[in-house]
C-alpha positions as CSV (number, residue, x, y, z in Angstrom):
1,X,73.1,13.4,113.5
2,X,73.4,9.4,112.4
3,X,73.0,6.7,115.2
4,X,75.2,3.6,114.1
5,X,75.0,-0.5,115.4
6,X,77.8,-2.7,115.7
7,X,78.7,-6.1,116.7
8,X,81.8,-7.6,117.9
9,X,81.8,-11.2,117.0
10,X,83.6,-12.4,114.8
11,X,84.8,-9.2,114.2
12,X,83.6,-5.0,114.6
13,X,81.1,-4.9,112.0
14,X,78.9,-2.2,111.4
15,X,75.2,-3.4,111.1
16,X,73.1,-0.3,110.3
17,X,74.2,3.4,110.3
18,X,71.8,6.0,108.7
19,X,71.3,10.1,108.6
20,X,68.6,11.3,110.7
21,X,66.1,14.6,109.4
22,X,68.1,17.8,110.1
23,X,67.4,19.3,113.0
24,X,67.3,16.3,115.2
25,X,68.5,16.9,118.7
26,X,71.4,14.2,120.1
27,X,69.2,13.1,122.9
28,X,66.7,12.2,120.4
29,X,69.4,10.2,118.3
30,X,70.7,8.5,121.1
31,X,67.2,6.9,121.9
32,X,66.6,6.1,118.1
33,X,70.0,4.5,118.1
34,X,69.2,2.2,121.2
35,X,65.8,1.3,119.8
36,X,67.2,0.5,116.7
37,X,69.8,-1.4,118.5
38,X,66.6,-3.1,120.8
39,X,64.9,-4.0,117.9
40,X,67.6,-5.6,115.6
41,X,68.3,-7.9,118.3
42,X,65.0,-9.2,118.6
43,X,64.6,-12.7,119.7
44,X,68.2,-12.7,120.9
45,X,70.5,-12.7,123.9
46,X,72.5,-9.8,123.3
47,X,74.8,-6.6,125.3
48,X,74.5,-3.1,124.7
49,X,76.8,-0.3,124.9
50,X,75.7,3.5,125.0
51,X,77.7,6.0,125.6
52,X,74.4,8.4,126.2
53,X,73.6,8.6,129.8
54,X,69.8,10.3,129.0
55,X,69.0,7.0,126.8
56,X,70.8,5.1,129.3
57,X,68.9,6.7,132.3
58,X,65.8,6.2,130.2
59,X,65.9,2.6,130.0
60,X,66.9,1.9,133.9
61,X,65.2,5.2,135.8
62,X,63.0,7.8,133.7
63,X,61.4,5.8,131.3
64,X,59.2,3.5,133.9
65,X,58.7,6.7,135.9
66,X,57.7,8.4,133.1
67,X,55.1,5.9,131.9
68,X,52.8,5.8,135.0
69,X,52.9,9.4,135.1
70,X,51.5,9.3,131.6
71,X,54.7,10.7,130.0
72,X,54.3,14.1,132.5
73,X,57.7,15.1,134.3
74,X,58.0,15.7,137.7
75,X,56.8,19.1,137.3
76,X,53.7,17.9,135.9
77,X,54.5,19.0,131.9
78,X,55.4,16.9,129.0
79,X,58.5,14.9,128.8
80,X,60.4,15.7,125.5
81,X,60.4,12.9,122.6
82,X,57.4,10.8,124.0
83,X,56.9,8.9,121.0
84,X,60.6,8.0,121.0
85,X,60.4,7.1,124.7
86,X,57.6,4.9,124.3
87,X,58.9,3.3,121.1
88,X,62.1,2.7,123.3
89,X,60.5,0.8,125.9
90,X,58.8,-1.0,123.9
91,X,61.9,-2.2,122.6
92,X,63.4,-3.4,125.1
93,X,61.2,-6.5,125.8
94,X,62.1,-7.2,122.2
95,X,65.2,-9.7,122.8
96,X,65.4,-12.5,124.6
97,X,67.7,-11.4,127.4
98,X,69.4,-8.1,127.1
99,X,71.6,-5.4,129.3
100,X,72.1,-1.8,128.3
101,X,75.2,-1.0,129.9
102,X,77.0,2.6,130.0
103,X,79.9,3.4,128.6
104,X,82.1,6.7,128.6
105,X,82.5,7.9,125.2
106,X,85.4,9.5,123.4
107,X,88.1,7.9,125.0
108,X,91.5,6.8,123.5
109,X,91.8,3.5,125.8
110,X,92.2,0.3,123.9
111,X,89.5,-2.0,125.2
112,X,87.5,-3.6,122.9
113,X,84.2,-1.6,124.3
114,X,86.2,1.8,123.9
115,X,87.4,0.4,119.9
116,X,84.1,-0.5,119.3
117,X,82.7,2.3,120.7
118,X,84.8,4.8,118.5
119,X,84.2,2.9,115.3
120,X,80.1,3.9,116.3
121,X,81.2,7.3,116.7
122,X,82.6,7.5,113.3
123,X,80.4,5.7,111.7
124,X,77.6,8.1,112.8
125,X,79.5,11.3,111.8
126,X,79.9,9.6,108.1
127,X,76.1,8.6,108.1
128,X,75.4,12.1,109.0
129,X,77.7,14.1,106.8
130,X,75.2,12.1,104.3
131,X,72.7,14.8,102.0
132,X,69.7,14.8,102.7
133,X,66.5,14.7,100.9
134,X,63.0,15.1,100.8
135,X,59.9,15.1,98.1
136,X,57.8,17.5,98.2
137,X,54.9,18.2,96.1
138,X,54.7,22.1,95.4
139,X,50.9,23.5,94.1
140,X,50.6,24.7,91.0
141,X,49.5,28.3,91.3
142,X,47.1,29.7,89.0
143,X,46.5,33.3,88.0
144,X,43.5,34.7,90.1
145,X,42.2,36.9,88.0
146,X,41.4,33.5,85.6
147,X,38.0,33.6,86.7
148,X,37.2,36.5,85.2
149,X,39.3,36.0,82.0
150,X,37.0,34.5,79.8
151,X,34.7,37.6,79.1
152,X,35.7,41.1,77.7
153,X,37.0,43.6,80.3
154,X,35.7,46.8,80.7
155,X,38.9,49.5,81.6
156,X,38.2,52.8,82.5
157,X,40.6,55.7,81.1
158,X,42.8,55.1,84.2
159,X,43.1,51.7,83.4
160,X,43.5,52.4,79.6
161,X,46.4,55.1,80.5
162,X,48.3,51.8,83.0
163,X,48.3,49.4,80.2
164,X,49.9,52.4,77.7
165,X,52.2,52.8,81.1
166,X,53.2,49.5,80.7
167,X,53.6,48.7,76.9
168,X,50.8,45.8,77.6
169,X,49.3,44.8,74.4
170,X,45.8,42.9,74.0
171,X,45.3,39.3,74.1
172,X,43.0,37.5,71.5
173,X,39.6,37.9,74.6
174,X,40.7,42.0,75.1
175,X,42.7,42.2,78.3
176,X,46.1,43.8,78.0
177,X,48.4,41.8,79.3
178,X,52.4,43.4,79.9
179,X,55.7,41.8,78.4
180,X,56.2,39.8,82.1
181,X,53.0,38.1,82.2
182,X,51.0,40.6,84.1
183,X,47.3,40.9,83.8
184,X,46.4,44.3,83.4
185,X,42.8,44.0,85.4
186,X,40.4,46.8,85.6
187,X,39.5,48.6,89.8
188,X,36.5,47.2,90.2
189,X,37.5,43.8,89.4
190,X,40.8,44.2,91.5
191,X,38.4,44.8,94.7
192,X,36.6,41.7,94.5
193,X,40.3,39.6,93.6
194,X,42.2,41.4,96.8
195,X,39.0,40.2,98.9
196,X,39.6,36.7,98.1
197,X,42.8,36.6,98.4
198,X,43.1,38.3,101.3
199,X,40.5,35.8,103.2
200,X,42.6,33.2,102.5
201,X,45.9,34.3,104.1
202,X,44.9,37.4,106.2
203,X,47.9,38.8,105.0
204,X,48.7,42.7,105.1
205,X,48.0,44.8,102.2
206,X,51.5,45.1,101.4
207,X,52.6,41.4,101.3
208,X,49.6,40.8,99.4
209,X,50.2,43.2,96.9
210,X,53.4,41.9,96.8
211,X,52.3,38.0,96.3
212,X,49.7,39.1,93.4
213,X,52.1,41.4,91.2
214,X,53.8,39.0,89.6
215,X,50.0,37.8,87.9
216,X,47.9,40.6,88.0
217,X,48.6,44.4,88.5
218,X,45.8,47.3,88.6
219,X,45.2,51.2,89.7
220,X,45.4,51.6,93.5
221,X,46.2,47.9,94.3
222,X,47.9,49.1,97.5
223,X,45.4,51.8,98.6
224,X,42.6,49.5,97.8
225,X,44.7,46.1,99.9
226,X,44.6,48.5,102.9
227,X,41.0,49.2,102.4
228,X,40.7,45.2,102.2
229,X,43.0,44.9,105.4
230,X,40.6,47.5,107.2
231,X,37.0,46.2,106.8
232,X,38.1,42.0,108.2
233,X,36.7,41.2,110.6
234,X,38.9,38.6,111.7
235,X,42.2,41.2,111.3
236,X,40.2,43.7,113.2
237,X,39.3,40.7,116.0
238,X,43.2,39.5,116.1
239,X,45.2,42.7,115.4
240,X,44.3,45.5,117.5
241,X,46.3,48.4,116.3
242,X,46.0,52.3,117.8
243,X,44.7,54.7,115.0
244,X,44.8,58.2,114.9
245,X,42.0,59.6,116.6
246,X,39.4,61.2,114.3
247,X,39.2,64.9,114.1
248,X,35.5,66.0,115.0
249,X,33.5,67.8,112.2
250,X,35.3,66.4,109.0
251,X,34.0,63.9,106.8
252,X,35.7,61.0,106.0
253,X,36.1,60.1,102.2
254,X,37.3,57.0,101.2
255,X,38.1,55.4,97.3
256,X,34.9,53.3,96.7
257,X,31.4,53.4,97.7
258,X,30.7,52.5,101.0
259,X,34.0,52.7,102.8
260,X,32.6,55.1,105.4
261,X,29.8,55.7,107.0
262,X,28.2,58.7,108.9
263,X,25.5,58.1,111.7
264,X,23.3,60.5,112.7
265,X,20.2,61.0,114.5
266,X,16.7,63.3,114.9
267,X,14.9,64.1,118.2
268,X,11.0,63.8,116.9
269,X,7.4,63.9,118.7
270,X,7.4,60.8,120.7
271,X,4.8,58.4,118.8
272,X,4.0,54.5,119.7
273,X,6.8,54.3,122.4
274,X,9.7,55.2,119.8
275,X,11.3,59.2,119.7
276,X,14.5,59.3,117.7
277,X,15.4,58.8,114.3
278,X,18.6,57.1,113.0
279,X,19.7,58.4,110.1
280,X,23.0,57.0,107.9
């Protein structure tokens, strides 16, 4: 979507006509286009020609409505494009004297309004057709296991048998590091890497793993992710999910230390006010 501004004297001339961000809705570009047009003609007595009836509308009707409802509809919720609405009222005590005028658009009479309103329309289908682009500055991503590069690792045999798995060879500090890069990095540090990633995202364990293979890769990185995923508190807060129902009188045993917890309790000779025992 391109707006485009033209004048008629001495002859049409295009004056601006530019490409809008993608995604820009036509009742949005019909208000930038007016504004544009208010605000060229600053200081001036001047005629306008839309062929939009919302910008037009805006101008005469909704846009003073609008304002001294504090940009709220008639319903009572937001009006679409406020900033562009504001910006276009603005505008219009910009020239001297000025009328917006309507005009009906894509239409093959030969008036000089119609000619010069076609020569807009084409203009703005040009401006659009224009590629568009945009800077962006990407952060450099850095391998998380670097903080704990700089010392020797200590693998276990399942971590040793992984790096033979994977052809890795050792680097000049000790950790075996595969033909793509990979950092072969030992459970126990994995753990501690998955954690901080994972606070930083809240992603699921699988689009985590996912994220850190191409840097690092470990023993149980999936098993230990959903462990990760499991013990958040904010996951656990935000996504409710319905587990399986635990079968009475087994024990749960999980991969690492700590992962489950048993509670249980002792009936004892009531003493100073206090008659059970928790025991974990």
């Amino acid at each position: 979507m391109g707006p485009a501004l033209w004048k008629t004297e001495p002859v049409f001339q295009v004056i601006e006509a530019r490409a809008l961000t993608p995604g820009t809705s036509a009742q949005k570009a019909e208000i930038i286009g007016l504004t544009r047009a208010l605000i060229l003609s600053t200081g001036r007595k001047v005629n306008i020609w839309t062929d939009s009836k919302y910008a037009f509308g805006v101008v005469h009707i909704h846009g003073a409505l609008w304002r001294e409802r504090g940009l709220l509809s008639s319903q009572g919720t937001a009006i679409k494009h406020q900033e562009e609405v504001v910006a276009l009222l603005d505008a219009v005590h910009k020239p001297e004297q000025v009328a917006v005028m309507h005009v009906r658009g894509h239409q093959k009479e030969d008036g000089k309004i119609f000619r010069g309103n076609r020569l807009v329309d084409a203009a703005a289908r040009e401006a659009a057709r224009q590629v568009w682009t945009q800077m962006a500055l990407i952060p450099t991503r850095t391998n998380p296991a670097n903080p704990y590069l700089q010392q020797p690792p200590r693998y276990s045999r399942e971590d040793e048998k992984l790096a033979a798995l994977l052809k890795a060879n050792k680097n000049a500090t000790g950790w075996y590091v595969t033909n793509t890069g990979q950092v072969v990095v030992p459970s126990w540090i994995m753990k501690a890497i998955l954690v901080a990633e994972h606070n930083k995202s809240h992603w699921g364990a699988e689009a985590l793993v996912k994220f850190l293979k191409s840097e690092i890769v470990s023993n149980r990185m999936l098993s230990l992710a959903k462990r990760v995923n499991a013990m958040c508190s904010v996951c656990l807060k935000n996504n409710p999910v319905v587990r399986k129902q635990i079968q009475l009188g087994r024990l749960q045993v999980g991969p690492e230390p700590g992962d489950y917890w048993q509670v249980d309790f002792s009936e004892l000779p009531k003493a100073q006010g206090y008659k059970y025992l928790l025991v974990y």
